[in-house]
PyMOL commands that place a pseudoatom at each C-alpha (Angstrom):
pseudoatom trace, name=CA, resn=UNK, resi=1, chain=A, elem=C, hetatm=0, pos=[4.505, -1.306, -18.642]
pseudoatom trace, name=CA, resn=UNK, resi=2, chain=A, elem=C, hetatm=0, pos=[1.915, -1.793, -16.110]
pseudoatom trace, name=CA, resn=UNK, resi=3, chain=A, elem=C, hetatm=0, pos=[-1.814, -1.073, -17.819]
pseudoatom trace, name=CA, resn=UNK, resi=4, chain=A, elem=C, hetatm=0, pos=[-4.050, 1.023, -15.286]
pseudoatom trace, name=CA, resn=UNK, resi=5, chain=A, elem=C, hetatm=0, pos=[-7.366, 1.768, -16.316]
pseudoatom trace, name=CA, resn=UNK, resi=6, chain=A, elem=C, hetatm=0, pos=[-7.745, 3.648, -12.670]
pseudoatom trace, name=CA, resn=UNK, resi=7, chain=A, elem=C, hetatm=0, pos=[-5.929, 6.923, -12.333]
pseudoatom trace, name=CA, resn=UNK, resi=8, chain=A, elem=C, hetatm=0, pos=[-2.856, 6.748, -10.115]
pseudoatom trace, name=CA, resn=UNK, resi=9, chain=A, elem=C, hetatm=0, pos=[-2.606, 9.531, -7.568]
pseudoatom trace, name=CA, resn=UNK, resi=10, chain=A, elem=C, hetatm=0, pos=[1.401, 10.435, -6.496]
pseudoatom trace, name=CA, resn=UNK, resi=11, chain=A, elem=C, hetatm=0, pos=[2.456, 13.326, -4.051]
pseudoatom trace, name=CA, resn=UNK, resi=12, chain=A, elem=C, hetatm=0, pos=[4.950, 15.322, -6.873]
pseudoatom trace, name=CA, resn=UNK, resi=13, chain=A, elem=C, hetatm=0, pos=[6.119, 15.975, -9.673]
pseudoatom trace, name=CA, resn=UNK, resi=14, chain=A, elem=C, hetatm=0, pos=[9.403, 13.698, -9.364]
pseudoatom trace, name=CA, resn=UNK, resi=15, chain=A, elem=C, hetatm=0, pos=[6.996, 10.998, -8.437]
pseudoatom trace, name=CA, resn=UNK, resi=16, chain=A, elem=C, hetatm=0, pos=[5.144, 11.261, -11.529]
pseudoatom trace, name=CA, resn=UNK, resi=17, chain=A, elem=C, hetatm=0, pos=[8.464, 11.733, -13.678]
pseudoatom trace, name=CA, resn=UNK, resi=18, chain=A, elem=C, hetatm=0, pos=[9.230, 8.205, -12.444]
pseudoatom trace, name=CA, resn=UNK, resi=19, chain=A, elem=C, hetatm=0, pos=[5.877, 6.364, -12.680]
pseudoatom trace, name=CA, resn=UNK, resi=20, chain=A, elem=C, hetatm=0, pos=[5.406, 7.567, -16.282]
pseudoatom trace, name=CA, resn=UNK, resi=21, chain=A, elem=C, hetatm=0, pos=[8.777, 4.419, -17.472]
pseudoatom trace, name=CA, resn=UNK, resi=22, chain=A, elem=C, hetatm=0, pos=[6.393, 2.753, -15.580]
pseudoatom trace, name=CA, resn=UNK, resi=23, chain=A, elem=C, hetatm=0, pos=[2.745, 3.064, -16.004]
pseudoatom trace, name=CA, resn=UNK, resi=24, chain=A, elem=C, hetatm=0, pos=[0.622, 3.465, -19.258]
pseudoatom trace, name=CA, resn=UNK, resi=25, chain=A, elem=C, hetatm=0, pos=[-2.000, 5.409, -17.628]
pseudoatom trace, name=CA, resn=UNK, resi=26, chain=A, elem=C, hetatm=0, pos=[-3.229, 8.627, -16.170]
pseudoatom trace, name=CA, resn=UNK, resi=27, chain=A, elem=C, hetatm=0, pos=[-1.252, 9.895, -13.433]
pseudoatom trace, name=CA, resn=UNK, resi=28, chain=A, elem=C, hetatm=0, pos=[-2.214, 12.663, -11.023]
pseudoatom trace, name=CA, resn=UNK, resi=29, chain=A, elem=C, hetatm=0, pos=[0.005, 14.626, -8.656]
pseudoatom trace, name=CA, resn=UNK, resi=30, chain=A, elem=C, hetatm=0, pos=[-1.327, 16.399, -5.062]
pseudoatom trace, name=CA, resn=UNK, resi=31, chain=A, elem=C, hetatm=0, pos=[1.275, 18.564, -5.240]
pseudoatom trace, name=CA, resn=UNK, resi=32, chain=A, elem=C, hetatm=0, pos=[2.265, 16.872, -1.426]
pseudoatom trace, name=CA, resn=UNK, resi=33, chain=A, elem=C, hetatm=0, pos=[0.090, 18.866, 1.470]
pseudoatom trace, name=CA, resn=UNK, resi=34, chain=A, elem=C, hetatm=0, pos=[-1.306, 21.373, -1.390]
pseudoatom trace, name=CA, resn=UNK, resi=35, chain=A, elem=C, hetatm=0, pos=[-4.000, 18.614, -2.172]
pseudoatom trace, name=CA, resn=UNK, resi=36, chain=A, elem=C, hetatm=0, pos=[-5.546, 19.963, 1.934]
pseudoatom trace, name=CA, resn=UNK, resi=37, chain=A, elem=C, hetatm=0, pos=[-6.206, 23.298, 0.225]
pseudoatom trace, name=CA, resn=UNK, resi=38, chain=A, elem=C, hetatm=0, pos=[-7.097, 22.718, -2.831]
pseudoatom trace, name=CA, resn=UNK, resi=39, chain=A, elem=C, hetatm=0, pos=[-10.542, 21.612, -2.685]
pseudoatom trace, name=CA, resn=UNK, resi=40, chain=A, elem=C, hetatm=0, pos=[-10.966, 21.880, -6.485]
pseudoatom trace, name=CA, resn=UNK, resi=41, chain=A, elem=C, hetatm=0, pos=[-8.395, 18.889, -7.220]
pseudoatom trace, name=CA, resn=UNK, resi=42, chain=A, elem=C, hetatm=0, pos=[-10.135, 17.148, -3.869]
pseudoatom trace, name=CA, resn=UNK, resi=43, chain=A, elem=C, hetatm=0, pos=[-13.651, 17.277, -6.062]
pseudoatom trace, name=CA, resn=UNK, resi=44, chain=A, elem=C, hetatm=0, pos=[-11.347, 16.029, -9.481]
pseudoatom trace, name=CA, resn=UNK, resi=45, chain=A, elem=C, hetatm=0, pos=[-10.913, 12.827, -7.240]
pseudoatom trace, name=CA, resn=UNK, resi=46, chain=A, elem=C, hetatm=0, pos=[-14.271, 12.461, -5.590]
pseudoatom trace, name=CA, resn=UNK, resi=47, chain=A, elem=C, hetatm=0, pos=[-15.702, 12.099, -9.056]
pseudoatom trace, name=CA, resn=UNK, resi=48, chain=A, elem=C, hetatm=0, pos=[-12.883, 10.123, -10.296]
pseudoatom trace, name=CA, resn=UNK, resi=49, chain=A, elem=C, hetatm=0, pos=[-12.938, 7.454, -7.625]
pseudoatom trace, name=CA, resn=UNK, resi=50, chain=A, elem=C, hetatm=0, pos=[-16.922, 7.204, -8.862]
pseudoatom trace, name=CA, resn=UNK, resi=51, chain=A, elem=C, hetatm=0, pos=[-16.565, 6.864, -12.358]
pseudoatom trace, name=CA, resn=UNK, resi=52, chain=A, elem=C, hetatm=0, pos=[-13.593, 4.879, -12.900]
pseudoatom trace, name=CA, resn=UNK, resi=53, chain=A, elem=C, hetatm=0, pos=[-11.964, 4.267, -8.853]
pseudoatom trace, name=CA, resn=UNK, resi=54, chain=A, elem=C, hetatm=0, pos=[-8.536, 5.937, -8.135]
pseudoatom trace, name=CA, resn=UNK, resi=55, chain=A, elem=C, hetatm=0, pos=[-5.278, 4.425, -6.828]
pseudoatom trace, name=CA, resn=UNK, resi=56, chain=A, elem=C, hetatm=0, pos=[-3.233, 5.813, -4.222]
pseudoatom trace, name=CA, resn=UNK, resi=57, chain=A, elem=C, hetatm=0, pos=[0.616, 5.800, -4.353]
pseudoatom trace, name=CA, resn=UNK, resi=58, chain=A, elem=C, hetatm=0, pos=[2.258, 7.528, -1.592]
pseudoatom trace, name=CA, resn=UNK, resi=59, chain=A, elem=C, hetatm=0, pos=[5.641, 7.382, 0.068]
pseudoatom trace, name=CA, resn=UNK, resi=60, chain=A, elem=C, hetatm=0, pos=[5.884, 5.059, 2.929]
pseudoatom trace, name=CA, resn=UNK, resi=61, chain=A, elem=C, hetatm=0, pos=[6.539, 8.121, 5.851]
pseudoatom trace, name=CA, resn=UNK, resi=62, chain=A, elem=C, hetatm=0, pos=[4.295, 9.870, 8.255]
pseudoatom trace, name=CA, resn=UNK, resi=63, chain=A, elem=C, hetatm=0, pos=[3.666, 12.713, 5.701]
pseudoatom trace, name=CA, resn=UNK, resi=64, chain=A, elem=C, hetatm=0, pos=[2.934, 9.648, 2.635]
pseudoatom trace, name=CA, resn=UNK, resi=65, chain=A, elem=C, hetatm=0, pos=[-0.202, 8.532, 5.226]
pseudoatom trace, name=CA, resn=UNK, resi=66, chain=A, elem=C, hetatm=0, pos=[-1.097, 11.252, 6.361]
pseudoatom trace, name=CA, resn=UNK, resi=67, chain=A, elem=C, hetatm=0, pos=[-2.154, 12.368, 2.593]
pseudoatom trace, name=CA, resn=UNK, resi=68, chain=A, elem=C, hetatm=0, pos=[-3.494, 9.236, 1.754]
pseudoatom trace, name=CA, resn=UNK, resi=69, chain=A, elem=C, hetatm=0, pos=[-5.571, 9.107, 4.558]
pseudoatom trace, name=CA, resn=UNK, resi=70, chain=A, elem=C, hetatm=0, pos=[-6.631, 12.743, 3.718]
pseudoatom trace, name=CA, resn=UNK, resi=71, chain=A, elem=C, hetatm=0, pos=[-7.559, 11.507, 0.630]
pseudoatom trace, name=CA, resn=UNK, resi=72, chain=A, elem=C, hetatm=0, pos=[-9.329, 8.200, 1.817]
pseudoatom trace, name=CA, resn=UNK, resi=73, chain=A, elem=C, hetatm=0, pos=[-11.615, 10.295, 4.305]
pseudoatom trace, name=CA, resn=UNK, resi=74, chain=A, elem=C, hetatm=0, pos=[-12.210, 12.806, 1.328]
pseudoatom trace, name=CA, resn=UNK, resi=75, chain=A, elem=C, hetatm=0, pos=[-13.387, 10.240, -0.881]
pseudoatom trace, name=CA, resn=UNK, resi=76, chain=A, elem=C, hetatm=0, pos=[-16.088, 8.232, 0.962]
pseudoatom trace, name=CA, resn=UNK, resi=77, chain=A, elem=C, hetatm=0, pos=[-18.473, 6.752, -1.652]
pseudoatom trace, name=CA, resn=UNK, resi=78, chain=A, elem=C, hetatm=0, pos=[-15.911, 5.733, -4.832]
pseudoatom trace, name=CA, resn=UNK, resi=79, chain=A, elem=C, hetatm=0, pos=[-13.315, 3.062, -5.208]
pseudoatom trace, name=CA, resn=UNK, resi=80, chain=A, elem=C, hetatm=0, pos=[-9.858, 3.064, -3.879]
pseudoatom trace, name=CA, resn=UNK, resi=81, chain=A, elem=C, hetatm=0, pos=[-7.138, 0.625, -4.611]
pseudoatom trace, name=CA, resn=UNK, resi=82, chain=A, elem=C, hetatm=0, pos=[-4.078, 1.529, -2.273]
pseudoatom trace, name=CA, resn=UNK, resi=83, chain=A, elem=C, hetatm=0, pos=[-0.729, 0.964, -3.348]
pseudoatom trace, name=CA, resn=UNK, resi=84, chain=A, elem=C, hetatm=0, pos=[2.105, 0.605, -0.933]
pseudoatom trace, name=CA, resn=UNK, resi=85, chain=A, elem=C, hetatm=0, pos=[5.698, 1.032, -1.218]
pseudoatom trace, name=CA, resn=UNK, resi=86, chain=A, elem=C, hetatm=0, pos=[7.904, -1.313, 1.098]
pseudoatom trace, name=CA, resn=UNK, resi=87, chain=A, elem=C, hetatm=0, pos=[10.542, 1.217, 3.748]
pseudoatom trace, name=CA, resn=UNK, resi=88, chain=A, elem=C, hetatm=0, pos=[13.434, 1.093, 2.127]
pseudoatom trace, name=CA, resn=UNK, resi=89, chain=A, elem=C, hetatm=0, pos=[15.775, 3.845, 3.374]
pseudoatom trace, name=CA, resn=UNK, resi=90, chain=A, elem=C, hetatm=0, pos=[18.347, 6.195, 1.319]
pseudoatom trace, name=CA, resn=UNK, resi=91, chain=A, elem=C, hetatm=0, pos=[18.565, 9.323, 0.012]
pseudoatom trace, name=CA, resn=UNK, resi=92, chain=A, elem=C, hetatm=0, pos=[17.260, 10.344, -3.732]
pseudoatom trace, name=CA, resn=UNK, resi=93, chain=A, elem=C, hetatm=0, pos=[19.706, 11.340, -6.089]
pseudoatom trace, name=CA, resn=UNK, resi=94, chain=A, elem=C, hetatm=0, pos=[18.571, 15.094, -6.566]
pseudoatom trace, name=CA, resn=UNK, resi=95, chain=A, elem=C, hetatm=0, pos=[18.682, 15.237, -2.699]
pseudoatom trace, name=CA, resn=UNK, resi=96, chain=A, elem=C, hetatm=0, pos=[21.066, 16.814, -0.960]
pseudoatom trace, name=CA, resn=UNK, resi=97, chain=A, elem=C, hetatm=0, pos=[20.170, 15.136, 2.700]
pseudoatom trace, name=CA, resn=UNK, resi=98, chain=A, elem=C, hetatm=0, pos=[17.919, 12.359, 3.336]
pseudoatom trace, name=CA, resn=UNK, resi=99, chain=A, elem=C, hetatm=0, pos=[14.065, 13.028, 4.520]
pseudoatom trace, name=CA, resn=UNK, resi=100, chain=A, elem=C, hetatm=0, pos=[13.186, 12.435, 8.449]
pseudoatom trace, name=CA, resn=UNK, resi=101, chain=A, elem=C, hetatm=0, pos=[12.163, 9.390, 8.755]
pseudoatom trace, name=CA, resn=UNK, resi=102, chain=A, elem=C, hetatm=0, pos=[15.473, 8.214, 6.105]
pseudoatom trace, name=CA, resn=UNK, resi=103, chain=A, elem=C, hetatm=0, pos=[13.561, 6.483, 3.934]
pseudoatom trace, name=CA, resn=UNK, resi=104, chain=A, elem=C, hetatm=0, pos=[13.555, 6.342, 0.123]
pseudoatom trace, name=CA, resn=UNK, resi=105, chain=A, elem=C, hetatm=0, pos=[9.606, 7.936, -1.795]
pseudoatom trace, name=CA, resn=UNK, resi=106, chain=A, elem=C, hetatm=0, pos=[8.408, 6.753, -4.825]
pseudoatom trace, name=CA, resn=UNK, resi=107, chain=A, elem=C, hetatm=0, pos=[10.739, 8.582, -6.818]
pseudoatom trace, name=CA, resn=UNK, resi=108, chain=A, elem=C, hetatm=0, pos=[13.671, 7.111, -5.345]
pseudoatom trace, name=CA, resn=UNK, resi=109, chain=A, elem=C, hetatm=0, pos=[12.687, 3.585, -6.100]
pseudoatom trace, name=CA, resn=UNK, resi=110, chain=A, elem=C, hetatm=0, pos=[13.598, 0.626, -8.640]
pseudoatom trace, name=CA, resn=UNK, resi=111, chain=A, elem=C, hetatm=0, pos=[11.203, 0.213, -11.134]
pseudoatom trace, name=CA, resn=UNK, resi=112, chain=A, elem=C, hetatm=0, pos=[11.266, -3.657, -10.351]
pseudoatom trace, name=CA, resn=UNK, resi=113, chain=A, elem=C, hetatm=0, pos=[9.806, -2.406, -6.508]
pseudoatom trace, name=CA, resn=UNK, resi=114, chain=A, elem=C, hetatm=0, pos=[7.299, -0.373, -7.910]
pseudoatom trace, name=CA, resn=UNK, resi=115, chain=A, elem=C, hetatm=0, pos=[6.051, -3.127, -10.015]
pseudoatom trace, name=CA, resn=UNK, resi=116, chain=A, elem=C, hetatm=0, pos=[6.064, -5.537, -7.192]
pseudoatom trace, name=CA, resn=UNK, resi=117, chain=A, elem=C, hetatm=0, pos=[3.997, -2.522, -5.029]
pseudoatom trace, name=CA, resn=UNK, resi=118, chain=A, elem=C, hetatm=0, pos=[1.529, -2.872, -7.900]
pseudoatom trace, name=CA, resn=UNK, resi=119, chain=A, elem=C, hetatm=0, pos=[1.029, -6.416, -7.990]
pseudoatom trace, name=CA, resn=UNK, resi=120, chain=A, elem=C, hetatm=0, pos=[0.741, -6.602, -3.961]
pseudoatom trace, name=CA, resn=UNK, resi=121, chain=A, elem=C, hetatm=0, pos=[-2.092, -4.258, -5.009]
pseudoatom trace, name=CA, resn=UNK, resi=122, chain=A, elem=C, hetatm=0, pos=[-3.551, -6.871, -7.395]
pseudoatom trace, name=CA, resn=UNK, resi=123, chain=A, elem=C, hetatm=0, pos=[-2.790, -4.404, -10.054]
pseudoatom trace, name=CA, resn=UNK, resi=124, chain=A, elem=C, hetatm=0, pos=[-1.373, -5.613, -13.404]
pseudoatom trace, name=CA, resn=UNK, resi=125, chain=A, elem=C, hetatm=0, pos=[-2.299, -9.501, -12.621]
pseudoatom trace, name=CA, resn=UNK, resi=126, chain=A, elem=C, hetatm=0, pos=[-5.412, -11.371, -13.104]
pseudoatom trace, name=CA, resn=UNK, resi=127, chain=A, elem=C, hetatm=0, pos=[-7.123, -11.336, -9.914]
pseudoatom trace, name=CA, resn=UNK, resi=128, chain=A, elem=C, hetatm=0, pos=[-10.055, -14.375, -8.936]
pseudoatom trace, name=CA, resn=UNK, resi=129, chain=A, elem=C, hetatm=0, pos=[-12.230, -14.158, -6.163]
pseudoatom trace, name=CA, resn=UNK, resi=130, chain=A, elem=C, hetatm=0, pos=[-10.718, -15.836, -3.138]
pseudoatom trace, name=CA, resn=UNK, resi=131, chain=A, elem=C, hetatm=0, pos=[-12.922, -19.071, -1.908]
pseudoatom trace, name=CA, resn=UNK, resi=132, chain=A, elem=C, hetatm=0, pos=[-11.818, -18.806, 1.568]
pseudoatom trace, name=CA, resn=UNK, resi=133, chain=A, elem=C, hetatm=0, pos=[-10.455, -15.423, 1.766]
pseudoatom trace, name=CA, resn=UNK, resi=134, chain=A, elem=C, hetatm=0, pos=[-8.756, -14.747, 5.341]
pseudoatom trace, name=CA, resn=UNK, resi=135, chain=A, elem=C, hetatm=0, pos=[-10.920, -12.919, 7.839]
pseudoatom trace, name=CA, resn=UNK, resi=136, chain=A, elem=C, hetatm=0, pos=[-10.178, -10.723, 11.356]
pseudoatom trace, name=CA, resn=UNK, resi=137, chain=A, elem=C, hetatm=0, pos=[-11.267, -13.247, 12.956]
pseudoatom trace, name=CA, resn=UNK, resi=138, chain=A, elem=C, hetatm=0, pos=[-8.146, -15.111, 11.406]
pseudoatom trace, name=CA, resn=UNK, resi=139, chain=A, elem=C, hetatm=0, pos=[-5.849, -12.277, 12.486]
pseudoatom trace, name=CA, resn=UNK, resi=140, chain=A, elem=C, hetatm=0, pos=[-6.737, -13.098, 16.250]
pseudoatom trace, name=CA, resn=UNK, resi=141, chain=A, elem=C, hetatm=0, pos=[-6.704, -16.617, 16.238]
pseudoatom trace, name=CA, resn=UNK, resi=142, chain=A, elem=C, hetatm=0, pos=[-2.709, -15.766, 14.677]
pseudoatom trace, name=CA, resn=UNK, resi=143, chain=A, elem=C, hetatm=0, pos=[-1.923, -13.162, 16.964]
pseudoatom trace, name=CA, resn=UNK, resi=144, chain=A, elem=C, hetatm=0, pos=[-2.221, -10.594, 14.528]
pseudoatom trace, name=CA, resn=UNK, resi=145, chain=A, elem=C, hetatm=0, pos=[-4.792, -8.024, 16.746]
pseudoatom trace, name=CA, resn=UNK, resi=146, chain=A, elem=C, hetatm=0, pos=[-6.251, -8.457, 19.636]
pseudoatom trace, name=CA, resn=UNK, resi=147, chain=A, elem=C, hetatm=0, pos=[-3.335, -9.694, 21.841]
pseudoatom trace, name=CA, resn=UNK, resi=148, chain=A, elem=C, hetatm=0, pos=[-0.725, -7.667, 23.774]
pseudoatom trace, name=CA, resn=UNK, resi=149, chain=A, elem=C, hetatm=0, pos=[1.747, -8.267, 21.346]
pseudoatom trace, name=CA, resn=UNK, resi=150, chain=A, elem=C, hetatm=0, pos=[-0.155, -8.294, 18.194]
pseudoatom trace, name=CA, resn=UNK, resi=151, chain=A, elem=C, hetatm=0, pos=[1.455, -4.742, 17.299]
pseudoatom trace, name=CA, resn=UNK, resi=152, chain=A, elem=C, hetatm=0, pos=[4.576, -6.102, 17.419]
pseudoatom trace, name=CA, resn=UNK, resi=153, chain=A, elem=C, hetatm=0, pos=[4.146, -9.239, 15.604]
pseudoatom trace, name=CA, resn=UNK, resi=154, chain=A, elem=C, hetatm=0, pos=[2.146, -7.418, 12.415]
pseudoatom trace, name=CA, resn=UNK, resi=155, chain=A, elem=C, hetatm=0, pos=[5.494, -5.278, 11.835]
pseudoatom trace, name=CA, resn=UNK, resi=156, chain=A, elem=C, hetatm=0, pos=[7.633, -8.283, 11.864]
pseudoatom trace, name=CA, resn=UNK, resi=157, chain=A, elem=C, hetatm=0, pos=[4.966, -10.004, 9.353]
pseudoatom trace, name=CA, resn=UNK, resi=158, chain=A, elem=C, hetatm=0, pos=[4.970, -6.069, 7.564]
pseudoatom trace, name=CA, resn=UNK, resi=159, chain=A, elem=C, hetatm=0, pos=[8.526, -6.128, 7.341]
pseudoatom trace, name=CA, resn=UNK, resi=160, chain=A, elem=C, hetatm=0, pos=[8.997, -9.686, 5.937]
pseudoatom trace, name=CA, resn=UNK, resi=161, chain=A, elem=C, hetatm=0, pos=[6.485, -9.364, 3.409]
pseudoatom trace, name=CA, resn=UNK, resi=162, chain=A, elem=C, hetatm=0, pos=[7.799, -5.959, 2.224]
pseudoatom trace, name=CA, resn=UNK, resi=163, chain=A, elem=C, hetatm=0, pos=[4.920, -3.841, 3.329]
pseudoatom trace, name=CA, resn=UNK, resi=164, chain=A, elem=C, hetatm=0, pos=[5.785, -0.980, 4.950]
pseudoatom trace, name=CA, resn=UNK, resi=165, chain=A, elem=C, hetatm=0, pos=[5.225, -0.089, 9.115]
pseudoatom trace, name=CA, resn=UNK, resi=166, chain=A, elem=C, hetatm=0, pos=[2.358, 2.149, 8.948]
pseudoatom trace, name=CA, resn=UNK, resi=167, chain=A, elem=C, hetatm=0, pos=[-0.149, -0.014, 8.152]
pseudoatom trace, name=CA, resn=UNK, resi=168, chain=A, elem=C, hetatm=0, pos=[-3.263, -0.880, 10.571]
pseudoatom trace, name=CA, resn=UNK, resi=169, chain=A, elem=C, hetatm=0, pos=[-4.343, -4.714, 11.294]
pseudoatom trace, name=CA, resn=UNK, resi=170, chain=A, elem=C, hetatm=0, pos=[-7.161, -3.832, 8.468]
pseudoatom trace, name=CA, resn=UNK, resi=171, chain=A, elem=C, hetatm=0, pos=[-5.055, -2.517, 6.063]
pseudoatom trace, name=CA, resn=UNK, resi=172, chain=A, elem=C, hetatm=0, pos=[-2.969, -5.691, 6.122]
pseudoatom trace, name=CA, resn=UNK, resi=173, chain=A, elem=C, hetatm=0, pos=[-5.620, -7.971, 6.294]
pseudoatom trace, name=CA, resn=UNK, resi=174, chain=A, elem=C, hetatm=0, pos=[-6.849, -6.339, 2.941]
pseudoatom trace, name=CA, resn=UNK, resi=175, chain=A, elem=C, hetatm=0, pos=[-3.288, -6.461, 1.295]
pseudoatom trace, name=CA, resn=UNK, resi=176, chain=A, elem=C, hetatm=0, pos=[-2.451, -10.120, 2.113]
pseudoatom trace, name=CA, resn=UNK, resi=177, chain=A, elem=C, hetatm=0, pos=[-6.231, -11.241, 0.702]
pseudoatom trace, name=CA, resn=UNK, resi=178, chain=A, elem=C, hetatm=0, pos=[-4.647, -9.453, -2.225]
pseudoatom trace, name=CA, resn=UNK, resi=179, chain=A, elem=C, hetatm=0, pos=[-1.697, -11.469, -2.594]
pseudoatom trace, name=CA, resn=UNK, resi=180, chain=A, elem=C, hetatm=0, pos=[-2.065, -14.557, -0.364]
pseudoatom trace, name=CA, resn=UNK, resi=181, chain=A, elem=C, hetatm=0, pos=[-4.617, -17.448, -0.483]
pseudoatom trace, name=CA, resn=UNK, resi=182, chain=A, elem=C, hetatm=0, pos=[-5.115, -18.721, 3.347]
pseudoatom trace, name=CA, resn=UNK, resi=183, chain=A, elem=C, hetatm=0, pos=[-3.015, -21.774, 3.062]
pseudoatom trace, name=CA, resn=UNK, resi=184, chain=A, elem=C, hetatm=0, pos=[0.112, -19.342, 1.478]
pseudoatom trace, name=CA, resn=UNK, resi=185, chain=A, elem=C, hetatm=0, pos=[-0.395, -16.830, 3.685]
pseudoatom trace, name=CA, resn=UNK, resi=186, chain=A, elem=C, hetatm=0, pos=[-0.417, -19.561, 6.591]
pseudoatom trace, name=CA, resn=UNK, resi=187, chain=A, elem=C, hetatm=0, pos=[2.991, -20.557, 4.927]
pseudoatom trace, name=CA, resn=UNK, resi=188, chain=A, elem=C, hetatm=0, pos=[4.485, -16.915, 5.298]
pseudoatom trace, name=CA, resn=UNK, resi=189, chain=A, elem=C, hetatm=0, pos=[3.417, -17.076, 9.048]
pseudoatom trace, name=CA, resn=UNK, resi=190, chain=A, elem=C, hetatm=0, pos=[5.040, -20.746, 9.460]
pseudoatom trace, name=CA, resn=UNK, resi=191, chain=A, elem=C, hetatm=0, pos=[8.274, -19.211, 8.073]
pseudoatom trace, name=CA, resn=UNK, resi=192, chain=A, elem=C, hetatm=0, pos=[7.860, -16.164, 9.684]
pseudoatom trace, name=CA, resn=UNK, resi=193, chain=A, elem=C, hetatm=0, pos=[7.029, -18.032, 13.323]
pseudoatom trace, name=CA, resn=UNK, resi=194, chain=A, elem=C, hetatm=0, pos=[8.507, -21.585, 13.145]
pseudoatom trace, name=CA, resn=UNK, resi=195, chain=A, elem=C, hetatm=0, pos=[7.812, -21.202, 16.770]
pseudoatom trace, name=CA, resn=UNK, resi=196, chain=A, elem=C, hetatm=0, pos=[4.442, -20.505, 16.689]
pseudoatom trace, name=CA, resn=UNK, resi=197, chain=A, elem=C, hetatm=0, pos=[3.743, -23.655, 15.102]
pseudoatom trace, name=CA, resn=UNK, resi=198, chain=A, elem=C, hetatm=0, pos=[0.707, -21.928, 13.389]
pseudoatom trace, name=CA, resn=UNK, resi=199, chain=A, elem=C, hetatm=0, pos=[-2.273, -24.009, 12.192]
pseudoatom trace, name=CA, resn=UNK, resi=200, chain=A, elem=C, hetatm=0, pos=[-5.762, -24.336, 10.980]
pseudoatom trace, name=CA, resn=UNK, resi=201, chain=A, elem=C, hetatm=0, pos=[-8.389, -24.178, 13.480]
pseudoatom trace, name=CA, resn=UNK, resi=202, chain=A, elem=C, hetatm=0, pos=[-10.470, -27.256, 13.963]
for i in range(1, 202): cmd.bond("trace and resi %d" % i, "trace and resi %d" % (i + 1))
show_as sticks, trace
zoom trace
């Protein structure tokens, strides 16, 4: 069982059903686009996110961001810790089709995935401060943003790493300072782009 002190937000009620093996904590459902009109359970989260910080769990698909970023822009001044699911696609059990985009929600994933998810998230693990945490600056200097092809070379670095494609150059800078020092994360890149022959800058 993972221990969350912070309240873990989900889209459904399947969601939840599956999370619950999983977490020993509060978990809160948006009922999927409900949570855009209801602005009662939008004020539950604003106060939330101040007095204890929420985390977001979504499904990796268009309709996953686009209420997590709902919620993100709704909750301005409290903490959020964003969890991400790697794309995986399938179909869910209880489904008779897959979704759109083919790819497997929360509910439809291995407890060992969802566990990994959380720890990407620094959630569950003991977490120091990082002494030379990497910066955007880092990001250019690797290709990452800033270049023609940085797009392109984020999703292969997304995909290798298990995060899913929707993520912005920000987002993943914030996710590997999570789980990488430089010098690992360097590593990943090295593996990633033997190429590249990626190194320090003097």
């Amino acid at each position: 069982m993972i221990r969350c002190t912070m309240p873990v937000i989900v889209e459904g009620k399947y969601d939840k059903i599956t999370l619950s093996g999983l977490i020993d904590g509060t978990i809160i459902e948006t009922g999927g686009f409900g949570v855009f009109r209801n602005p009662e359970l939008v004020e539950m989260l604003r106060v939330l996110a101040r007095k204890t910080g929420i985390i977001i769990l979504t499904d990796s698909d268009a309709a996953g961001f686009k209420i997590r970023n709902y919620i993100r822009s709704a909750v301005r001044d409290g903490k959020i810790i964003n969890v991400y699911i790697p794309d995986i696609y399938g179909k869910e059990r209880r489904k008779t089709a897959p979704s759109k985009e083919g790819k497997l929600g929360v509910e439809g994933l291995r407890p060992e995935i969802l566990e990994e998810a959380f720890r990407k998230a620094g959630i569950g693990v003991t977490q120091t401060e990082r002494p030379d945490p990497i910066q955007k600056s880092d990001f250019f200097f690797w290709g990452l943003s800033g270049t023609p092809n940085a797009a392109e070379r984020r999703l292969v670095v997304q995909k290798k790493l298990g995060f899913p494609e929707r993520m912005s150059a920000n987002t993943l800078l914030g996710a590997v300072n999570v789980l990488y020092t430089r010098g690992e994360f360097l590593e990943q890149l090295a593996a990633i782009f033997p190429e590249d022959h990626i190194e320090e800058e003097d």
